[in-house]
Each structure stands twice: as C-alpha cells, then as structure tokens.
N, C-alpha and C positions, 0 to 999 in steps of 0.2 A: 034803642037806648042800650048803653052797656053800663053794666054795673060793677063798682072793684069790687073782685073780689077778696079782696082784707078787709073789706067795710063790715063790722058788727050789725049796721044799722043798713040794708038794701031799701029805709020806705025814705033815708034820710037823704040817699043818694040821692033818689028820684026829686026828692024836694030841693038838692042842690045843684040839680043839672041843669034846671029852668034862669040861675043865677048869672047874671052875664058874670066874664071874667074881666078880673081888674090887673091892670098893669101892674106891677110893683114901684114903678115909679111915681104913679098916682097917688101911690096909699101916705098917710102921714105918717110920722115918724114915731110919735107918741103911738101910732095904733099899731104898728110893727113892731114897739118893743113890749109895749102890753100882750098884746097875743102870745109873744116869745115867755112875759113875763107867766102866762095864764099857761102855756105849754110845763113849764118846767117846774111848775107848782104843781102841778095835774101828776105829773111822772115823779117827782119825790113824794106824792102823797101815797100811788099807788104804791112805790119804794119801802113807805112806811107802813104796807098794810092799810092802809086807809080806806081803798077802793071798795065797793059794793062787792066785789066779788071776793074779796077779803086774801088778793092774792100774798105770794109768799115775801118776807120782810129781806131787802136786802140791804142794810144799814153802809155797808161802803158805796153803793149805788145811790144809796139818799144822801150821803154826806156830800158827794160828789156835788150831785142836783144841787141842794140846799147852800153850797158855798156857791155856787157861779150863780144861784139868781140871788144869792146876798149882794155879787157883785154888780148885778147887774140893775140891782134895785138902787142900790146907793149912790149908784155914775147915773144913774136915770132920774133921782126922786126930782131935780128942778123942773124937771121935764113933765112929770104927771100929773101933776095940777091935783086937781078933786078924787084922782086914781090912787094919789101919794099913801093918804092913811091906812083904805081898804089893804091894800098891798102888803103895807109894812106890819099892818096886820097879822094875815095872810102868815107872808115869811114870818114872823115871830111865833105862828102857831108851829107850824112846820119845826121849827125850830124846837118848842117846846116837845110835839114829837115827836123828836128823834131820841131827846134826851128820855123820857118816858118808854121808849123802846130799847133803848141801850141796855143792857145788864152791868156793865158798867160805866156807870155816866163821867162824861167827863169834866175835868176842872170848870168851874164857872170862866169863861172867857174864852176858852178852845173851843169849844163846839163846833157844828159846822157854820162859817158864817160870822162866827161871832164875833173875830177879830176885825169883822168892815162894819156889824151893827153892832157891837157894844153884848156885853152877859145879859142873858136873857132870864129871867123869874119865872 
C-alpha cells in the first residue's frame, strides 16, 4: 500500500484505499457542488484563523474564498434542497468573520460576498 505523503492523516489514507473509485461522471451534481461548496468554506475559515491549529489570518485570501462561494452558493441555492439553509448559514458566519477580523471593517454591503447575498448583521 502507498501512502501520500501530504496526507496529515496516514490511518485515514488506509481507510480510504479500501474505497472503490467513482467516476465523476456518476457523481450528482448537487454532491460535486456541495463538496466544492464544503472545500472553500474549510479554506476561508482556515483563511480566517479559524482552524484548530489557529494558522496565520490572511484576510485577502479569505475575501477571495468568501466571495466565489457567495457566488457559488447563490447560482446553486435551487439546487440544494435541505443543504440550502445549513450553507447559507455557514456562508453568512464566514462572512460575519471576516468582518470581526477586519481592523477595519467595511461599509455594510461590501464585504466579501455581500453584493450576491445581501448586508450581513
């Protein structure tokens, strides 16, 4: 068995090699943009200092994040069914903070995002 080695986790590999592989053309559509949706909420949160390991705060790298899955959350919400609230959720925390990270926060309605979801509270 080989193991990557970038994987933090070598016991998770082993549990993921037994997995068969799925085509990508198999997969649904709704589950490829979730996953994408759950990727780039993961990496703006780490962005924002969020992470367990409490890495370093890069607030242009999180506005970055934070606006492309506003957009991708908004072109998708018909599509997500019971996924829709968690998400937009989700994104509106995100959102909250970035603005909480900021030193200087910006206008209510600029923020990242916020011109596709609306001022965030």
């Amino acid at each position: 068995m080989t193991e990557n080695p970038h994987s933090a986790d070598p016991d998770a590999d082993a549990e993921n090699a037994d997995l068969p592989i799925r085509d990508l053309a198999d997969v649904p559509a709704v589950e490829v943009i979730t996953k994408s949706i759950v990727m780039i909420m993961s990496s703006a949160a780490e962005k924002l200092g969020l992470a367990e390991d409490g890495a370093d705060v890069d607030l242009d790298e999180a506005r970055s994040l934070i606006t492309a899955l506003a957009g991708l959350v908004t072109a998708s919400l018909p599509d997500l069914g019971l996924h829709a609230a968690p998400i937009r959720d989700g994104l509106k925390s995100l959102q909250l903070a970035f603005r909480e990270a900021s030193s200087i926060p910006d206008d209510p309605g600029t923020g990242p995002g916020e011109k596709l979801t609306g001022p965030v509270h």
